[in-house]
C-alpha positions as CSV (number, residue, x, y, z in Angstrom):
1,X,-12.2,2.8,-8.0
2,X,-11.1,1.2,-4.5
3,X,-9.2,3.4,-2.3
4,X,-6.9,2.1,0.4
5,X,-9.8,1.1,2.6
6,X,-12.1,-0.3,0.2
7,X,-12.1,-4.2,-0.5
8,X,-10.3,-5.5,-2.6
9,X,-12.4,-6.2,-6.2
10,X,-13.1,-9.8,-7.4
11,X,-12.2,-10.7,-10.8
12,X,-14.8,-11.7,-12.6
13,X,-14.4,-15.6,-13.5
14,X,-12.1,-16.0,-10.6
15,X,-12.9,-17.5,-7.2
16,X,-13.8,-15.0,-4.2
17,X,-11.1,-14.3,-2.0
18,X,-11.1,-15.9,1.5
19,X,-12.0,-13.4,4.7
20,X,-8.1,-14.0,5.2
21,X,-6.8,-13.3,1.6
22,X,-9.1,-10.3,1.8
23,X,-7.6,-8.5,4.6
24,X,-3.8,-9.5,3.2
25,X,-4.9,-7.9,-0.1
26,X,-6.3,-5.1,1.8
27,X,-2.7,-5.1,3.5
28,X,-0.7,-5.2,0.4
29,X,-2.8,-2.4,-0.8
30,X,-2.0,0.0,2.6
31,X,1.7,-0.7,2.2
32,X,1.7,0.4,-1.5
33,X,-0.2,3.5,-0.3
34,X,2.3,4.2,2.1
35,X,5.3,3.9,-0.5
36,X,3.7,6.3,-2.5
37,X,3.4,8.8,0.6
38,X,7.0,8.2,1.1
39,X,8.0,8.7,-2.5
40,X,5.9,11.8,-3.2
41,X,7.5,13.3,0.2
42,X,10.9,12.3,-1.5
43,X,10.0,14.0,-4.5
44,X,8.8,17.2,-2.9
45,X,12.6,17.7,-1.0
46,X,14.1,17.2,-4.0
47,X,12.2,20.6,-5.5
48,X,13.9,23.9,-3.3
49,X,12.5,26.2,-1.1
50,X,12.0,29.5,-1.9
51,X,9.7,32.0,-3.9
52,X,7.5,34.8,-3.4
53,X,6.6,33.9,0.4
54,X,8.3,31.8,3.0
55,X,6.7,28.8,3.0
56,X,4.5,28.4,6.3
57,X,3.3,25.5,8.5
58,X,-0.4,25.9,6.9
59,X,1.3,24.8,3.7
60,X,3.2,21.8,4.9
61,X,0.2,20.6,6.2
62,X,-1.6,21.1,3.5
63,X,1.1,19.2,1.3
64,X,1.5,16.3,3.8
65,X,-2.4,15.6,3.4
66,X,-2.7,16.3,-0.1
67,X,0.3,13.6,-0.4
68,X,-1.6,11.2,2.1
69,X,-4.5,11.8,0.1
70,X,-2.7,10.7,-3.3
71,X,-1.3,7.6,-1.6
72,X,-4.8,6.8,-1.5
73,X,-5.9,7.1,-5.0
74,X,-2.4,6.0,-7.0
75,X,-2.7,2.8,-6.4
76,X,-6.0,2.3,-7.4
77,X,-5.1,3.6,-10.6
78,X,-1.7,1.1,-10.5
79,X,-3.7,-1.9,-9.5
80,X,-2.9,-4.7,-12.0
81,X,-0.9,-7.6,-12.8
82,X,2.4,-6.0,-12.1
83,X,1.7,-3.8,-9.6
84,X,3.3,-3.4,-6.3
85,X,0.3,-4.0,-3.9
86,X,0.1,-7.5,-6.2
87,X,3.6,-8.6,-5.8
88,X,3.4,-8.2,-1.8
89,X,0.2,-9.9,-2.3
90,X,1.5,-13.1,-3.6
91,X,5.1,-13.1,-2.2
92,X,3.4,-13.0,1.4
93,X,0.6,-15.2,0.6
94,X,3.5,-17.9,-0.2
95,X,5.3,-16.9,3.1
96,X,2.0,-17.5,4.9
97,X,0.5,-20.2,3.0
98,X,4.1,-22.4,4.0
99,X,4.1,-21.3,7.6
100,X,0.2,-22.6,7.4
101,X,1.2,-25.8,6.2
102,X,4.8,-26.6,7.8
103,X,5.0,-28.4,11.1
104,X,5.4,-27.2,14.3
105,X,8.4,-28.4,16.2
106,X,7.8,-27.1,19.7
107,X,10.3,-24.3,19.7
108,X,9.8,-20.7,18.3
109,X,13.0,-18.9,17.1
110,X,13.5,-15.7,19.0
C-alpha cells in the first residue's frame, strides 16, 4: 500500500519511471490526497452540530487529523487507471512534456 509519501509503484512489464516522472507521480498523488481532505471536511459540515456534549476543540483536532490521516490512505486504495492522482498525472506530464520540447523565443509571458 503506498501512502502519500511513498514512491510511486512500477508496473510490472512496464518501463521504470524517470527521477522526474517519479516526483510528478508523487505530486499527482499529494494533490489527490489533499482533495480528499477537502472533501471529507466538506462532508463533515454538511452533518450538524449538536448531541449529548458540546463539541470541544480536542475533538476538532482530533477530526482534522483523523481526516488528514484518511487523505493519506484513500488514494492508495483509489489508485488505478481512472483514478484522479492518474489523470493529473498524464494531463501534466503532456503540459510538461510540450513546454520540454517547444522553443524558446526569448520572452516569458508575465
Amino acid at each position: 500500500m503506498n501512502g502519500i509519501g511513498s514512491t510511486p509503484p512500477v508496473l510490472p512489464g512496464a518501463a521504470p519511471l524517470s527521477p522526474a516522472e517519479a516526483k510528478l507521480k508523487k505530486t499527482a498523488l499529494q494533490l489527490e490526497g489533499v482533495f480528499v481532505q477537502r472533501m471529507f471536511a466538506a462532508m463533515r459540515d454538511t452533518v450538524p452540530d449538536g448531541g449529548i456534549a458540546a463539541p470541544s476543540s480536542a475533538e476538532s483536532t482530533f477530526t482534522g487529523m483523523l481526516d488528514e490521516k484518511m487523505a493519506e490512505k484513500v488514494p492508495a486504495q483509489w489508485d488505478g487507471q481512472h483514478s484522479l492522482a492518474q489523470a493529473l498525472y498524464h494531463q501534466l506530464r503532456q503540459r510538461l512534456g510540450s513546454q520540454a520540447t517547444a522553443p524558446t523565443t526569448g520572452s516569458e509571458p508575465r
